[in-house]
C-alpha positions as CSV (number, residue, x, y, z in Angstrom):
1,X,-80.4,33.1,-27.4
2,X,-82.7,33.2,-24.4
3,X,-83.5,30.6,-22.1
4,X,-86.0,30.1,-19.0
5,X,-85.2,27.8,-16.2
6,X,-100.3,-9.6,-41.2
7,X,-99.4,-11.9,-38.6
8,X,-99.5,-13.1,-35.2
9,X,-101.6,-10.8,-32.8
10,X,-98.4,-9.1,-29.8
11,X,-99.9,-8.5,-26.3
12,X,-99.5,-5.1,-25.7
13,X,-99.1,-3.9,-22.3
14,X,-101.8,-1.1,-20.4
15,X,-100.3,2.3,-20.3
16,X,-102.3,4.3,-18.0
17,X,-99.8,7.0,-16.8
18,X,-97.6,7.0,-20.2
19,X,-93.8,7.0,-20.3
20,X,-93.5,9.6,-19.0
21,X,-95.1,9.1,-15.5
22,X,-92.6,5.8,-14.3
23,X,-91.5,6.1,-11.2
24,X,-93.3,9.2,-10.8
25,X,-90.7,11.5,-12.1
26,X,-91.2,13.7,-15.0
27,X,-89.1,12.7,-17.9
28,X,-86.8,15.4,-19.5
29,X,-87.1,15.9,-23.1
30,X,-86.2,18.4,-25.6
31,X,-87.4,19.3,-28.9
32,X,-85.5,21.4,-31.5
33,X,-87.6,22.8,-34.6
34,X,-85.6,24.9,-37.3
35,X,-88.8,26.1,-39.0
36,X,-91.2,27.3,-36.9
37,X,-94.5,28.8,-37.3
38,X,-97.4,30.7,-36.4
39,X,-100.1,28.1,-36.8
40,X,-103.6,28.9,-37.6
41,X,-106.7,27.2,-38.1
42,X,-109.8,27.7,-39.8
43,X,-112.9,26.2,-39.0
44,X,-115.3,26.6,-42.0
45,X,-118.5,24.6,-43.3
46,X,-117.2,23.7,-46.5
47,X,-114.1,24.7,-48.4
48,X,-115.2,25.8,-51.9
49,X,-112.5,27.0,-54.5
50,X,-113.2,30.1,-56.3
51,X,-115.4,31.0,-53.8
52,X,-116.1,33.0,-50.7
53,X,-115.9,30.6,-47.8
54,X,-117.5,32.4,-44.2
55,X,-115.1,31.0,-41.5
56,X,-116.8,30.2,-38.3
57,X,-113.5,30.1,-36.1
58,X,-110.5,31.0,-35.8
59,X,-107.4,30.2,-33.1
60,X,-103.9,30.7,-33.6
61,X,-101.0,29.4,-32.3
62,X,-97.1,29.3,-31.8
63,X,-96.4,26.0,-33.7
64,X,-94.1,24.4,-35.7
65,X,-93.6,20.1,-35.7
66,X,-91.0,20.4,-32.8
67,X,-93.3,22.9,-30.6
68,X,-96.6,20.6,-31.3
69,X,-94.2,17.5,-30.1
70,X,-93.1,19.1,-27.0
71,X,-97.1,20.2,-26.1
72,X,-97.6,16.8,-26.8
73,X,-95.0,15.3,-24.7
74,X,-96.0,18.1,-21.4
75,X,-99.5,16.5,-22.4
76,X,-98.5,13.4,-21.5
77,X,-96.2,14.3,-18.2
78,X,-93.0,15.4,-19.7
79,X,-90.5,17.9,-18.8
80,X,-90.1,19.6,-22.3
81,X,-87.8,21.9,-23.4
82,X,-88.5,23.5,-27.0
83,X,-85.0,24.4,-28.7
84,X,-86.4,27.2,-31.8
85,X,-84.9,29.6,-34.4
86,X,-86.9,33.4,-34.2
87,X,-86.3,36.2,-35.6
88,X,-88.1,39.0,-37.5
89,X,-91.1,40.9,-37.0
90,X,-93.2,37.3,-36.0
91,X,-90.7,36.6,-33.4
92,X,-91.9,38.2,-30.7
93,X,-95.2,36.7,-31.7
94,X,-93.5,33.1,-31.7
95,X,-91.9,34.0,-28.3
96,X,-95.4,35.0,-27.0
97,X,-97.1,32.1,-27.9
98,X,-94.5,30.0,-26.7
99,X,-95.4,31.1,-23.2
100,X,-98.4,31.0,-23.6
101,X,-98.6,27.2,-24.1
102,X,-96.3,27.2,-21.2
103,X,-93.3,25.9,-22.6
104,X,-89.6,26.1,-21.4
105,X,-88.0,27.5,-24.2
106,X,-84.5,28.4,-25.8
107,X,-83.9,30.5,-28.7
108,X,-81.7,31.6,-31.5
109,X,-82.5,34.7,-32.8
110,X,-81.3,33.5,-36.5
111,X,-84.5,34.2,-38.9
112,X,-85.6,37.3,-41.0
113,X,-89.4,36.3,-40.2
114,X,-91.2,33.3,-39.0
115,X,-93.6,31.9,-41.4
116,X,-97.1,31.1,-41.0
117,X,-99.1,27.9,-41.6
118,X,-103.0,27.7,-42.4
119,X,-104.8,24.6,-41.7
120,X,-108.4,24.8,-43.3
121,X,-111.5,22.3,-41.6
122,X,-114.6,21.6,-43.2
123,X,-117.5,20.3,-41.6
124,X,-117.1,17.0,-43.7
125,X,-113.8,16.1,-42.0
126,X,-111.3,17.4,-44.8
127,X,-108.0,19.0,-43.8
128,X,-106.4,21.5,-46.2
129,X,-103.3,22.9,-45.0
130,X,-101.6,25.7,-46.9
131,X,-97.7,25.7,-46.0
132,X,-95.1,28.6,-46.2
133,X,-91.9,27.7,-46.8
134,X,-90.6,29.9,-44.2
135,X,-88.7,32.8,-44.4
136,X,-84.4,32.9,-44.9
137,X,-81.5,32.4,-42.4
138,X,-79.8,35.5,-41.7
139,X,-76.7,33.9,-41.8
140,X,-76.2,30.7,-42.5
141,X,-72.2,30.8,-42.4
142,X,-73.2,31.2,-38.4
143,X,-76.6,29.0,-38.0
144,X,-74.9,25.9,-37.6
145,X,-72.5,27.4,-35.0
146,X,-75.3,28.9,-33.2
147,X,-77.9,25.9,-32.9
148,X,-75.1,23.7,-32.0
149,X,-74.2,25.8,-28.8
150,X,-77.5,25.7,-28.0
151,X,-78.2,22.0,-28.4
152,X,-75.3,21.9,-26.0
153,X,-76.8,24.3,-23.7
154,X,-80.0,21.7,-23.4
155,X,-77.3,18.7,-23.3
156,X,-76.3,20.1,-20.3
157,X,-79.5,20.6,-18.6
158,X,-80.1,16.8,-18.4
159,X,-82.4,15.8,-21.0
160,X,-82.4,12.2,-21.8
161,X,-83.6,12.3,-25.3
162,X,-84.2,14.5,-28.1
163,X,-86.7,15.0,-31.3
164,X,-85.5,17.1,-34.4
165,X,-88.8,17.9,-36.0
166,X,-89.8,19.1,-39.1
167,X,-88.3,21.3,-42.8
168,X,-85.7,23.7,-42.9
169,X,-86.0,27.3,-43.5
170,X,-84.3,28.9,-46.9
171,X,-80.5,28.6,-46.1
172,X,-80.5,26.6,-43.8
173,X,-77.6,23.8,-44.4
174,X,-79.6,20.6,-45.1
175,X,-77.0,18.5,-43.1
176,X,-77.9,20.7,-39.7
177,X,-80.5,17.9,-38.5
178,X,-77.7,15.2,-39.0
179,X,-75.3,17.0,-37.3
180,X,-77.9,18.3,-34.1
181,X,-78.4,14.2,-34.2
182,X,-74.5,12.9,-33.6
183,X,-73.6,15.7,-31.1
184,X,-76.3,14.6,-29.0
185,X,-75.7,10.7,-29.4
186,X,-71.8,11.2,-29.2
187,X,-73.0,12.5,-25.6
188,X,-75.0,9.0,-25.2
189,X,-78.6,10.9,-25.6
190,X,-80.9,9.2,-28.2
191,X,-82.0,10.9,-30.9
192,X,-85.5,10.4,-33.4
193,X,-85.5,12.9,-36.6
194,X,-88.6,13.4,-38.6
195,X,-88.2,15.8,-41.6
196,X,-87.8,15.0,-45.0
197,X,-86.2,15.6,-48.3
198,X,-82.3,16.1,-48.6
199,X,-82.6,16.7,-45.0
200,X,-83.9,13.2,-44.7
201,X,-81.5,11.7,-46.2
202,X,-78.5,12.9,-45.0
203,X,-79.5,12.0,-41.3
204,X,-80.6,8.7,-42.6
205,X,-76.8,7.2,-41.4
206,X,-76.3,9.7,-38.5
207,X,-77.4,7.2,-35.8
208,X,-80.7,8.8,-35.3
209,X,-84.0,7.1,-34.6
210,X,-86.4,8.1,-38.2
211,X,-89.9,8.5,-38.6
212,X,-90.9,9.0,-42.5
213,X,-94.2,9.1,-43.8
214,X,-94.4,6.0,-47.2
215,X,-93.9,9.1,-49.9
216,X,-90.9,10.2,-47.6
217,X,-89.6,6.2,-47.1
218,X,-90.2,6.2,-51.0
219,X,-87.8,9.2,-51.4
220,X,-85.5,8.0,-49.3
221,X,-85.1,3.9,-50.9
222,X,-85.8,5.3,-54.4
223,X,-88.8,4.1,-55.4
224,X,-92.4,3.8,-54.7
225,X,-93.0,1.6,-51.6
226,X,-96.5,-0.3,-51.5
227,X,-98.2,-2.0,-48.5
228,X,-96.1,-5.2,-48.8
229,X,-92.4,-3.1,-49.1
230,X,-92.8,-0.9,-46.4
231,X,-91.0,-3.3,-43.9
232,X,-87.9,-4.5,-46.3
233,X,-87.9,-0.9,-47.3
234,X,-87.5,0.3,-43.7
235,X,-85.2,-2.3,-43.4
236,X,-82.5,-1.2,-45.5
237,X,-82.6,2.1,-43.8
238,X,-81.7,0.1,-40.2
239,X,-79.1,-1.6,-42.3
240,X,-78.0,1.9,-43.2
241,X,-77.1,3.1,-39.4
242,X,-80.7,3.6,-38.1
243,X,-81.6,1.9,-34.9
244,X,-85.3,2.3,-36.0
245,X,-87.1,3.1,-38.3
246,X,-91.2,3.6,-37.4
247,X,-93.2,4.4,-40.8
248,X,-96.3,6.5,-40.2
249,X,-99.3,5.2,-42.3
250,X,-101.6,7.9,-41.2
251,X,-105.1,6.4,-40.1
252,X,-103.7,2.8,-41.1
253,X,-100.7,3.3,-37.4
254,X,-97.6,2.5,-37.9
255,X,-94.8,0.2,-39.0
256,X,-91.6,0.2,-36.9
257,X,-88.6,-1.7,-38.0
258,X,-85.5,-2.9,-35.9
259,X,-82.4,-5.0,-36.4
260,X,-84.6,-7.5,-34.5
261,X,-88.0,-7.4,-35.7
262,X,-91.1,-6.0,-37.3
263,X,-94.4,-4.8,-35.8
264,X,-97.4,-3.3,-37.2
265,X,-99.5,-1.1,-34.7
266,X,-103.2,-0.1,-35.9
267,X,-105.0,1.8,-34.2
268,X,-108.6,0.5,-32.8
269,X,-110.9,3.0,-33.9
270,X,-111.7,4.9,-36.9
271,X,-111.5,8.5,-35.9
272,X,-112.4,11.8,-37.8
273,X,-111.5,15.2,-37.4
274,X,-107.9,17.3,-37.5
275,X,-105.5,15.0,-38.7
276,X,-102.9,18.4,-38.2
277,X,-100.1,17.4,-36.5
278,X,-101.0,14.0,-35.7
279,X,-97.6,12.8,-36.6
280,X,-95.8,15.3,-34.4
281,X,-98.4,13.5,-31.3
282,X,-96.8,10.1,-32.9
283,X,-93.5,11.4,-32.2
284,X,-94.0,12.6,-29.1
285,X,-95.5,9.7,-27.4
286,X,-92.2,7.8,-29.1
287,X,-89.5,10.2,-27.3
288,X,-90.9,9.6,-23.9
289,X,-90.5,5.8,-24.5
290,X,-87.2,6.2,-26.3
291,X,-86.1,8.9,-23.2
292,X,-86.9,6.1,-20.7
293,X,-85.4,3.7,-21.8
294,X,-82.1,5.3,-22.5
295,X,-81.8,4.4,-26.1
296,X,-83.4,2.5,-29.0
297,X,-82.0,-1.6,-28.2
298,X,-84.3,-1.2,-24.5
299,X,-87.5,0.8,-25.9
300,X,-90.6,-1.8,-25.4
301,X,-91.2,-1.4,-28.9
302,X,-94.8,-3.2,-28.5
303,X,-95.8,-0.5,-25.7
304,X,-93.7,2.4,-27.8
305,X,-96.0,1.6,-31.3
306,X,-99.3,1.3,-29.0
307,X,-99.0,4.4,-27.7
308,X,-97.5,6.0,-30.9
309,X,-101.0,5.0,-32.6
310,X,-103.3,5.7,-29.6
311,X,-101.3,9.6,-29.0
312,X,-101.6,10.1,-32.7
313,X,-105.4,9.2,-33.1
314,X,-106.2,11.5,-29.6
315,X,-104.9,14.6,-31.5
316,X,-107.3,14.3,-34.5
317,X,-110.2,14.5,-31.7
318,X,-108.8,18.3,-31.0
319,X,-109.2,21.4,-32.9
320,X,-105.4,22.0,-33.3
321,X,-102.3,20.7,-33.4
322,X,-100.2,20.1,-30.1
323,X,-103.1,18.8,-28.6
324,X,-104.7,15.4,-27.5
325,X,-107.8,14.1,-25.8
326,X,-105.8,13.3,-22.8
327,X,-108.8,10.4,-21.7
328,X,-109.2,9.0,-25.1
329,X,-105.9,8.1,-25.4
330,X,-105.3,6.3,-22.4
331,X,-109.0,4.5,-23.0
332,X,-107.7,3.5,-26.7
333,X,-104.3,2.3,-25.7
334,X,-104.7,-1.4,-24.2
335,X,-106.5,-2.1,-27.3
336,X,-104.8,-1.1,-29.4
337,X,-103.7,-4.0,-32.6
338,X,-100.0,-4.8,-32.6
339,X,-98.8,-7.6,-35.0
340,X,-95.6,-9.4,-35.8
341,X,-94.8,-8.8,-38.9
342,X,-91.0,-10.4,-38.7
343,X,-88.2,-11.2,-36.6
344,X,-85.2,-10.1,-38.0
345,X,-85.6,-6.5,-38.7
346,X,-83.4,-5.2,-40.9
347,X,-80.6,-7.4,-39.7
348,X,-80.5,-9.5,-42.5
């Protein structure tokens, strides 16, 4: 382990400086991502199966949903620190691009291999990603062991909130996310998990802030969820244990449910290009909100959706994921659409 030093229209408040940039002091974050990858993208006229497709470009990256959120969130004026598992021949490839993106890191050497992830983008604004599912654990008798010492390591350096992001590699225990998630709250830092699966499920009670997709909400309530369930869905997850619960519609925002209300968030644009990691920009932009105010009952959950949408759609404008159009985002964000869509949450 290594580690360098609808309904009725809401107001919603300008942003110019993000979360991140109150008071003028830089917000310290962390990020933990159990599956990491090397990320890269092809840029190709059109993506014809059974075919030779000519790509055009090509860049590669360290990435992974936790690295992309903590870009994001030193985007946006953070102090990130990336918490990921390495190992195998890749890792040093991992641990190279890490730097590169200029990232405060800490590792556990834990993997046989890091995987690699291929997103695929046509000229016509289609996204095709092709996703390994990452290589084993060495040993996962130890992982847990391991990435809980180091989630204490970052407790101790002072970060005020945390984001567990995205699938677990082959023997990995599935209730490590839920259990990164209550030793960080038992120590009064706020926690937001977005994975999915049995992963997703058994956080669901942990405490932790959640931020499914509708197939992964669907999962997680048991059945299909259509446009008019998403909030009572939601809701019976905040009933559940979770302080929130924001549901990412992809270009239609975002739903975010408390034990006090409902709010949609759309964004005000249409906007085209790589929606690839889009979501992880989503989460970012809601752990700077959630680390200033010290825990979901504070977060300006108006302002926190707003800028969840407006982060989100300024990482489709770049070519990869971890990215935003910095000036886009802060133009798109006072008009951004928040609505009401009830006022008692999942408290009933």
């Amino acid at each position: 382990m290594t580690s360098p030093d609808g309904a009725t229209p809401s107001p919603v408040p300008t942003i110019r400086a993000g979360a991140a940039g109150r008071a003028g002091v830089a917000l310290r974050v962390a990020t933990v991502t159990l599956n990491p990858a090397i990320d890269v993208t092809y840029e190709v006229p059109a993506l014809v199966v059974d075919d030779v497709v000519r790509v055009r470009d090509v860049r590669v990256r360290a990435g992974g949903k936790g690295v992309n959120v903590a870009a994001v969130a030193a985007h946006l004026g953070a102090e990130p620190t990336a918490l990921v598992l390495t190992g195998g021949r890749a890792g040093a490839e991992l641990t190279e691009g890490l730097a590169t993106l200029g990232l405060r890191t800490l590792t556990v050497d834990a993997l046989t291999d890091v995987r690699r992830t291929v997103a695929v983008v046509a000229d016509d604004g289609t996204t095709t990603s092709l996703q390994e599912a990452g290589a084993s654990v060495r040993d996962p008798d130890q992982l847990t062991g391991q990435v809980l010492a180091a989630v204490d390591d970052l407790l101790a350096q002072g970060v005020r909130a945390v984001a567990v992001s995205g699938s677990l590699p082959p023997g990995c225990p599935v209730d490590l996310p839920a259990r990164i998630a209550r030793r960080c709250l038992d120590l009064g830092v706020p926690v937001v998990v977005d994975t999915s699966g049995a992963a997703l499920a058994a956080v669901a009670g942990s405490g932790a802030i959640l931020t499914p997709n509708r197939d992964e909400l669907a999962e997680l309530v048991g059945g299909a969820v259509a446009d008019g369930d998403v909030v009572a869905a939601a809701g019976l997850l905040v009933r559940g244990g979770a302080p929130a619960v924001v549901v990412t519609l992809g270009p239609d925002g975002v739903v975010g449910v408390t034990a006090t209300g409902a709010l949609a968030a759309r964004p005000p644009v249409a906007v085209r290009g790589n929606p690839t990691g889009a979501g992880d920009a989503a989460v970012a932009a809601l752990l700077l909100h959630l680390a200033a105010a010290g825990d979901a009952a504070h977060v300006d959950w108006p302002e926190a959706l707003a800028d969840m949408v407006a982060t989100s759609a300024a990482c489709v404008l770049r070519p990869v994921a971890g990215e935003i159009d910095r000036a886009s985002r802060d133009a798109w964000l006072p008009d951004v659409r928040v609505q009401v869509l009830g006022k008692d949450g999942g408290g009933r």
